[in-house]
C-alpha positions as CSV (number, residue, x, y, z in Angstrom):
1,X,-15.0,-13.4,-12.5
2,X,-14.2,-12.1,-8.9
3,X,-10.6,-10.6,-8.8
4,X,-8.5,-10.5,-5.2
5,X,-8.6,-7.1,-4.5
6,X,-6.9,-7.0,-1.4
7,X,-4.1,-8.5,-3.6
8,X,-4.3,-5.9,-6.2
9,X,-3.9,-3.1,-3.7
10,X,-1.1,-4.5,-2.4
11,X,0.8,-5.1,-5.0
12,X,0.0,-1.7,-6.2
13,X,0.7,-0.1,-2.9
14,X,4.4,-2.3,-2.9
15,X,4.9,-1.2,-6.4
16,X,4.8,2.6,-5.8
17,X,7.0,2.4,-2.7
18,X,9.7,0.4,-4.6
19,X,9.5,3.1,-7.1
20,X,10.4,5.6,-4.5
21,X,13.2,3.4,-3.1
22,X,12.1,3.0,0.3
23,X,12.0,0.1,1.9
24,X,9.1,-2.0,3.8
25,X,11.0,-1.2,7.3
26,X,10.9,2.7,6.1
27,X,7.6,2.9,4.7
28,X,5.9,1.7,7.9
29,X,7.9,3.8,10.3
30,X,7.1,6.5,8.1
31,X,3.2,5.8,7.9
32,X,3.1,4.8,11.6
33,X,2.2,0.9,11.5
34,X,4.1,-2.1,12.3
35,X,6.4,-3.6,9.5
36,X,4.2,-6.7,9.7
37,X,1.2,-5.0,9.0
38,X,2.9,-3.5,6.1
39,X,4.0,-7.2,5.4
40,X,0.2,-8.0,5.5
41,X,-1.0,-5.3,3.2
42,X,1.4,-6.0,0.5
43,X,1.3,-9.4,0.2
44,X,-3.1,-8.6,0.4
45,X,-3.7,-10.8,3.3
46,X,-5.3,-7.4,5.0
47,X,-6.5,-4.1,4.0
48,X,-5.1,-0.4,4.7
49,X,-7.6,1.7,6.6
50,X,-8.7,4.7,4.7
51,X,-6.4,6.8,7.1
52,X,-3.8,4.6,6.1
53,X,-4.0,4.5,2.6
54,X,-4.5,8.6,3.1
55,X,-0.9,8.5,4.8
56,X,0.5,6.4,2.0
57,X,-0.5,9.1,-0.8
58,X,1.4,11.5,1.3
59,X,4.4,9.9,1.8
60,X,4.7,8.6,-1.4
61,X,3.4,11.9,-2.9
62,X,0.7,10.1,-5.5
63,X,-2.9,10.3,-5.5
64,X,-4.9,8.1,-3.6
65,X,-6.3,6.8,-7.1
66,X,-2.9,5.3,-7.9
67,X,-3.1,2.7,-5.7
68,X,-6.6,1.3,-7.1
69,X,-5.1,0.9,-10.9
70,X,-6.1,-2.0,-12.3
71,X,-9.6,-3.1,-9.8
72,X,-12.7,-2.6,-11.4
């Protein structure tokens, strides 16, 4: 059984930066992409770049690994 990873990510990636309370709009400005692109990750129709998902951490202050929980 293949799982949708890109989708998993995403919704990872969307659930840690509702945590934090920041929105979409934020979160991109603060990473440095467009909102749609953000849009695009989180709803796993594209993946972050490594440099992207490095950025993401940051901001959000997790590790990396967080946004992989649940893909096996």
């Amino acid at each position: 059984m293949t799982k949708d990873y890109k989708y998993l990510l995403g919704r990872n990636i969307k659930a840690e930066r509702t945590r934090k309370d920041i929105t979409q709009e934020q979160f991109a400005e603060m990473i440095d992409i467009s909102v749609s692109h953000m849009s695009k990750i989180e709803q796993g129709l594209t993946s972050p770049t490594a440099i992207v998902l490095y950025k993401m951490s940051k901001t959000l202050q997790i590790p990396m690994e967080e946004f992989f929980k649940g893909l096996e």
